[in-house]
N, CA, C and O atoms as a GROMACS GRO file, in nm:
protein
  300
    1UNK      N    1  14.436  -6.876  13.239
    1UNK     CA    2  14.546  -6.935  13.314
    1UNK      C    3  14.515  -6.937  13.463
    1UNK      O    4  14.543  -7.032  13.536
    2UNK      N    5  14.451  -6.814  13.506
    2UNK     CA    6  14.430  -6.857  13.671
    2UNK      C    7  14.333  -6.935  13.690
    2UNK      O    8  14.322  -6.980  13.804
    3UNK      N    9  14.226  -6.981  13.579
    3UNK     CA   10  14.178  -7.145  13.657
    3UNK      C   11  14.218  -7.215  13.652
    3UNK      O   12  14.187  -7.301  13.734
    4UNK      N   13  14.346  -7.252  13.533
    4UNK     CA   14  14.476  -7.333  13.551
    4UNK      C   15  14.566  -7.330  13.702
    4UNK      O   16  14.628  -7.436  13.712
    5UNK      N   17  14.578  -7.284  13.762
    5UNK     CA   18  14.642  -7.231  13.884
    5UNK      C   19  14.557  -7.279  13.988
    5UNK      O   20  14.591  -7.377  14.055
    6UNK      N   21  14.434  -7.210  14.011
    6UNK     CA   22  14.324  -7.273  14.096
    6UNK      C   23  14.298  -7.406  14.120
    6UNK      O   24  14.284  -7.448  14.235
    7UNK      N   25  14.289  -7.488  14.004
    7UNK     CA   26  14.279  -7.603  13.956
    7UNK      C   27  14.424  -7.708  14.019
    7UNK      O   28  14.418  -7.802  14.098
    8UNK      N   29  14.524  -7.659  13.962
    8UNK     CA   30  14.667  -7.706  14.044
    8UNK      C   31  14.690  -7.717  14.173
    8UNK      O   32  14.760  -7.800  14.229
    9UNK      N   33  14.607  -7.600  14.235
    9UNK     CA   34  14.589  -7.620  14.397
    9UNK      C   35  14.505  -7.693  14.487
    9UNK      O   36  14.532  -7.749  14.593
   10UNK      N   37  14.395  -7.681  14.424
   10UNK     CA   38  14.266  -7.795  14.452
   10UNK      C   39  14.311  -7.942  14.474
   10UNK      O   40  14.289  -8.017  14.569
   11UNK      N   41  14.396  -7.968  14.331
   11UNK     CA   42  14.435  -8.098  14.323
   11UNK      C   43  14.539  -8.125  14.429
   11UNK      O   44  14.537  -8.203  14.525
   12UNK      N   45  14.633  -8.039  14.388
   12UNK     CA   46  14.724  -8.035  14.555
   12UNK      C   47  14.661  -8.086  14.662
   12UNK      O   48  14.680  -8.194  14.718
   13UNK      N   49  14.586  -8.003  14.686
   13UNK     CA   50  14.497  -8.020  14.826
   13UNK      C   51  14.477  -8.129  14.874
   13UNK      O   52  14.513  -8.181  14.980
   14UNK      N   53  14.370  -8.186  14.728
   14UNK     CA   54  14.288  -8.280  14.725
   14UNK      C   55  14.440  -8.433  14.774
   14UNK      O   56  14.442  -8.500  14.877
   15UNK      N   57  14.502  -8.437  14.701
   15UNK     CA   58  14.575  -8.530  14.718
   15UNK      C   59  14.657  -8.532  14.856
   15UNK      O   60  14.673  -8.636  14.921
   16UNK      N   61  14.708  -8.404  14.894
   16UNK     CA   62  14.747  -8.438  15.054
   16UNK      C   63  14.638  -8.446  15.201
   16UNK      O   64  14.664  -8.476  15.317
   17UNK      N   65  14.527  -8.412  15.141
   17UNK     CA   66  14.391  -8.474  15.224
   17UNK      C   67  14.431  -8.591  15.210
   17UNK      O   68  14.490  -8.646  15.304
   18UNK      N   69  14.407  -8.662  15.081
   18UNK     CA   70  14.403  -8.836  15.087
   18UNK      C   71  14.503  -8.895  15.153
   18UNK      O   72  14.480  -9.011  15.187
   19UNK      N   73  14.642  -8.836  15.190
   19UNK     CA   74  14.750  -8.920  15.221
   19UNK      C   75  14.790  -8.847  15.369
   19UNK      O   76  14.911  -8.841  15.392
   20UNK      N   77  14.685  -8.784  15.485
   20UNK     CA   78  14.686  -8.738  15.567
   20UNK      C   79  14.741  -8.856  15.668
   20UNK      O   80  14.846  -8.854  15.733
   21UNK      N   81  14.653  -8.947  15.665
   21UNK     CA   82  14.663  -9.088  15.751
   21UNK      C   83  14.762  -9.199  15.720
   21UNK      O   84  14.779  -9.308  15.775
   22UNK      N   85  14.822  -9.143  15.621
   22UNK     CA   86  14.932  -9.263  15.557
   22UNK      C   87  15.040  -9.211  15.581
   22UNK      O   88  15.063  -9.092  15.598
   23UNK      N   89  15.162  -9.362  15.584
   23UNK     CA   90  15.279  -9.302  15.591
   23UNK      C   91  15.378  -9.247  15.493
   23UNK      O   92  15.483  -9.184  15.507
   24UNK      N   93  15.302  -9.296  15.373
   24UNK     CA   94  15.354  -9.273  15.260
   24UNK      C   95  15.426  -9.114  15.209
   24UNK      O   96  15.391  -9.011  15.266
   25UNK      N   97  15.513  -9.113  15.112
   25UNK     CA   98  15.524  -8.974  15.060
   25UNK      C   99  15.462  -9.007  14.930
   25UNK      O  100  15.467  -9.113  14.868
   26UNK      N  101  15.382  -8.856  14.889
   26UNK     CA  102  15.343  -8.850  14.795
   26UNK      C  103  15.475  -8.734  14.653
   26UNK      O  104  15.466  -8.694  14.537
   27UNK      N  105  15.563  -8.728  14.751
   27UNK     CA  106  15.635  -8.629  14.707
   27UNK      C  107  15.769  -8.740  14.625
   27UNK      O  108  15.842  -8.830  14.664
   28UNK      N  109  15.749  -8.675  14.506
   28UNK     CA  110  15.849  -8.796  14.450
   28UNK      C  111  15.977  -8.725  14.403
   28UNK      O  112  16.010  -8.609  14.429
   29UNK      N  113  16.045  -8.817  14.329
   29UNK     CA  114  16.200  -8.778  14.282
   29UNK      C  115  16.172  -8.614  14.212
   29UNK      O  116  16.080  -8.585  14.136
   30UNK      N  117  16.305  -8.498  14.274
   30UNK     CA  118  16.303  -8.398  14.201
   30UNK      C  119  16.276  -8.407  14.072
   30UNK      O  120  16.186  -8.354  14.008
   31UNK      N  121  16.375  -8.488  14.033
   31UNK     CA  122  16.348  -8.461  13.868
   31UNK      C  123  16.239  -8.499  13.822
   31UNK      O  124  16.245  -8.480  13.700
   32UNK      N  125  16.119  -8.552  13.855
   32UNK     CA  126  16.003  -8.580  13.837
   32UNK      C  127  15.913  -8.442  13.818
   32UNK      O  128  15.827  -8.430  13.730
   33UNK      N  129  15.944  -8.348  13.905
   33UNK     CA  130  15.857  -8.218  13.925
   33UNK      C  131  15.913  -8.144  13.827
   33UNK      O  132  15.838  -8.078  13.755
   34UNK      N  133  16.072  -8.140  13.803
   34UNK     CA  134  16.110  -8.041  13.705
   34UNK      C  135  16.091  -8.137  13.540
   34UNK      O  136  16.118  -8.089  13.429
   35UNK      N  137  16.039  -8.284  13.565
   35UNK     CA  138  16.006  -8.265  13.401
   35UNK      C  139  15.892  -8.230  13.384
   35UNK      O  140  15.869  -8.184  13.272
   36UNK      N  141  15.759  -8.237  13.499
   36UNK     CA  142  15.631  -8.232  13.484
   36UNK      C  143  15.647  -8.088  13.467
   36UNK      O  144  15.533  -8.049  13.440
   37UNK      N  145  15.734  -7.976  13.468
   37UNK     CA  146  15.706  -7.843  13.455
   37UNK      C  147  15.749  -7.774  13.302
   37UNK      O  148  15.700  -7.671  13.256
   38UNK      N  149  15.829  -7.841  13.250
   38UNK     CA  150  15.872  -7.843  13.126
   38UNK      C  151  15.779  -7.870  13.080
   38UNK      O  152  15.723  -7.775  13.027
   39UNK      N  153  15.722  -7.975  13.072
   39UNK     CA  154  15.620  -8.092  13.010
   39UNK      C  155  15.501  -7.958  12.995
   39UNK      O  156  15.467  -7.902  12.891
   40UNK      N  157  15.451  -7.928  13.143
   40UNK     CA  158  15.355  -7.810  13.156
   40UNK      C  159  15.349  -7.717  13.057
   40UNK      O  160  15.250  -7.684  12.991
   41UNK      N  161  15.525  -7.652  13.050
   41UNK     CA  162  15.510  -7.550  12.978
   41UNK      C  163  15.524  -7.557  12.811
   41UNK      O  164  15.536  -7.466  12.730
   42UNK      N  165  15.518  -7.724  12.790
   42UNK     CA  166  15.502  -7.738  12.630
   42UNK      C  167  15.340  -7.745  12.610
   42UNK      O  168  15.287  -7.683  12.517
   43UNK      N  169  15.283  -7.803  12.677
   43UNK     CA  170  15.121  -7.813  12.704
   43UNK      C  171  15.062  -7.635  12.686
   43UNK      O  172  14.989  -7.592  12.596
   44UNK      N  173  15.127  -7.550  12.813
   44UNK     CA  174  15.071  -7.444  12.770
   44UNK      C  175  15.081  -7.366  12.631
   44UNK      O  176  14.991  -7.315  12.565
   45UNK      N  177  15.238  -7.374  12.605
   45UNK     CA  178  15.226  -7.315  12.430
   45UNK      C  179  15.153  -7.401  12.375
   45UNK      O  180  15.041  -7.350  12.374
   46UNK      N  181  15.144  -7.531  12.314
   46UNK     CA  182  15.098  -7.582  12.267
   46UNK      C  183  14.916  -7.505  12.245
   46UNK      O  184  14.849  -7.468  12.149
   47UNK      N  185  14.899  -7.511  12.389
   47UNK     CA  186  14.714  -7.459  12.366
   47UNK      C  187  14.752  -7.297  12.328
   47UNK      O  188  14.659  -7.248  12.264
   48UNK      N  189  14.812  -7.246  12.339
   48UNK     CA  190  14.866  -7.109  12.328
   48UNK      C  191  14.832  -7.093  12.157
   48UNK      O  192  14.762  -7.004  12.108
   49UNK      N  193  14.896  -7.195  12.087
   49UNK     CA  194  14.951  -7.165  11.927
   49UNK      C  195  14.856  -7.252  11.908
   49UNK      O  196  14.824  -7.207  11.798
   50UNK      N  197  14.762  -7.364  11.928
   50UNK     CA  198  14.612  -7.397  11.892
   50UNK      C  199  14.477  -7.313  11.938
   50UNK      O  200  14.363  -7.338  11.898
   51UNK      N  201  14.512  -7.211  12.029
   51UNK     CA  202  14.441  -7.174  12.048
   51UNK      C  203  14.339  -7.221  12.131
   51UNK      O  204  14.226  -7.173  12.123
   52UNK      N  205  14.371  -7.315  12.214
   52UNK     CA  206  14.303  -7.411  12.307
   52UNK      C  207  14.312  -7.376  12.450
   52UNK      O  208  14.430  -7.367  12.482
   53UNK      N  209  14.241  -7.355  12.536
   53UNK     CA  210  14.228  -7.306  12.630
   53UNK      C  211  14.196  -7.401  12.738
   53UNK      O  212  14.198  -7.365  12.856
   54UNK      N  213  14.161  -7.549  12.693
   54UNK     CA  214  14.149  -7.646  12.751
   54UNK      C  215  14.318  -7.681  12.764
   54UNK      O  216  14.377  -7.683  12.872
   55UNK      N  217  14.378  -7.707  12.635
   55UNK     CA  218  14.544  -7.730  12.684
   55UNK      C  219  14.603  -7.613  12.806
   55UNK      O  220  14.648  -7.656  12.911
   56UNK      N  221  14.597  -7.464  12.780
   56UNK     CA  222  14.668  -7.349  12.876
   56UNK      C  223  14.575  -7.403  12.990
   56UNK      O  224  14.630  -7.364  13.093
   57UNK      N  225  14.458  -7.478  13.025
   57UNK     CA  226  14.394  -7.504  13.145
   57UNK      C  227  14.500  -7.619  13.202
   57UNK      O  228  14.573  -7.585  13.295
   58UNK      N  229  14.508  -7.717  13.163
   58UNK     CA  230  14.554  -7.873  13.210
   58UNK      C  231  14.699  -7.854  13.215
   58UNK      O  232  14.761  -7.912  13.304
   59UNK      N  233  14.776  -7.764  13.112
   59UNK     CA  234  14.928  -7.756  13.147
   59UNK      C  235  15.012  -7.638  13.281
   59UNK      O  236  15.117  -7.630  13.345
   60UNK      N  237  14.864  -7.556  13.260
   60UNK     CA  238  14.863  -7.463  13.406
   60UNK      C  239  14.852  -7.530  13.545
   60UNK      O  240  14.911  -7.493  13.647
   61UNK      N  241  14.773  -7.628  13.533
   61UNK     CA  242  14.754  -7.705  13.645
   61UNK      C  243  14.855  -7.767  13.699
   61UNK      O  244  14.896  -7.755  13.814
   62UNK      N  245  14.923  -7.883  13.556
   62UNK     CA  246  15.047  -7.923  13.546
   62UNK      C  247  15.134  -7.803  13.673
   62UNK      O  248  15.166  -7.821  13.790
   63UNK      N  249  15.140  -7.741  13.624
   63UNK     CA  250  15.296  -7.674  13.633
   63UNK      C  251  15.274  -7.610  13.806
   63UNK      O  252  15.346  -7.624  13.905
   64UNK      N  253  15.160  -7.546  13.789
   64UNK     CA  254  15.086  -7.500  13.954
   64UNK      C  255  15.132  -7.633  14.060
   64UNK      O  256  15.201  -7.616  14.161
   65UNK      N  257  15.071  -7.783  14.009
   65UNK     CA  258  15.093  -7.878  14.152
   65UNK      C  259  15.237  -7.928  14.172
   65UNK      O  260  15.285  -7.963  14.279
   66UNK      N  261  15.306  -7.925  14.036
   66UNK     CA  262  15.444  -7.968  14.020
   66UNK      C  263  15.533  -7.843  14.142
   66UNK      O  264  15.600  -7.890  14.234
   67UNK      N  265  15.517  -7.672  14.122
   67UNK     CA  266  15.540  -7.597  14.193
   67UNK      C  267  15.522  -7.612  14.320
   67UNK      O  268  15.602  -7.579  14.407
   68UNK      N  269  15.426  -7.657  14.334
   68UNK     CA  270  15.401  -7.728  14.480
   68UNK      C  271  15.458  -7.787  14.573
   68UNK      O  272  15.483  -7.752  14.688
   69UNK      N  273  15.488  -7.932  14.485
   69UNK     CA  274  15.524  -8.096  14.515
   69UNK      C  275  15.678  -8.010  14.537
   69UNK      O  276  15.725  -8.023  14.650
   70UNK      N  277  15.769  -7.915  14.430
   70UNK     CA  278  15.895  -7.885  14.452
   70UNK      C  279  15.947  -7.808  14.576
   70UNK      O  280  16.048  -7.826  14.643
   71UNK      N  281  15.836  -7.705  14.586
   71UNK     CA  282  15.906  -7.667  14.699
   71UNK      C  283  15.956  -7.669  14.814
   71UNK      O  284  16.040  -7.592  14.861
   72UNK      N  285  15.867  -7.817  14.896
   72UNK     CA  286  15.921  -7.844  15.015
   72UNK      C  287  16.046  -7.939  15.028
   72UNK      O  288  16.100  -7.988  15.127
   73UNK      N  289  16.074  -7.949  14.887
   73UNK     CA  290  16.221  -8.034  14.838
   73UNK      C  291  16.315  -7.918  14.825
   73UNK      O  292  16.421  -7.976  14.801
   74UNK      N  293  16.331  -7.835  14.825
   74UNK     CA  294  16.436  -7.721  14.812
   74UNK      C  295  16.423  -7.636  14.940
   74UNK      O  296  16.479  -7.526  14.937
   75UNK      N  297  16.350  -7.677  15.064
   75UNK     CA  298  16.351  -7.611  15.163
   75UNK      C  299  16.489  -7.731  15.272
   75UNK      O  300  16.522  -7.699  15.386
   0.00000   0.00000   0.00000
């Protein structure tokens, strides 16, 4: 799970590097972050009860950049 996490932040990163120079928001509708975290945490059981560690990787990530994207919306 913490290269799931690692991974969530990178991408973070990576994506507000790209949109440094733009005026754009990359930050979208709340409810967007709180389904991508749900969503996350069916991904992680899911690899959990297959036993897949590639799913607990990609739904960790999920849920890590979604945590992200939310919090400067609740500040």
């Amino acid at each position: 799970m913490k290269y799931g996490i690692i991974l969530g932040i990178l991408y973070f990163k990576l994506m507000n590097k790209g949109l440094e120079d733009s005026n754009c928001s990359y930050i979208s509708n709340i409810w967007t972050d709180i389904l991508a975290f749900i969503i996350g945490i069916i991904i992680v059981n899911k690899g959990i009860n297959y036993n897949d560690s590639t799913l607990q990787l990609l739904g960790t990530a999920i849920i890590t950049e979604h945590i992200l994207q939310f919090y400067p919306k609740i500040l």
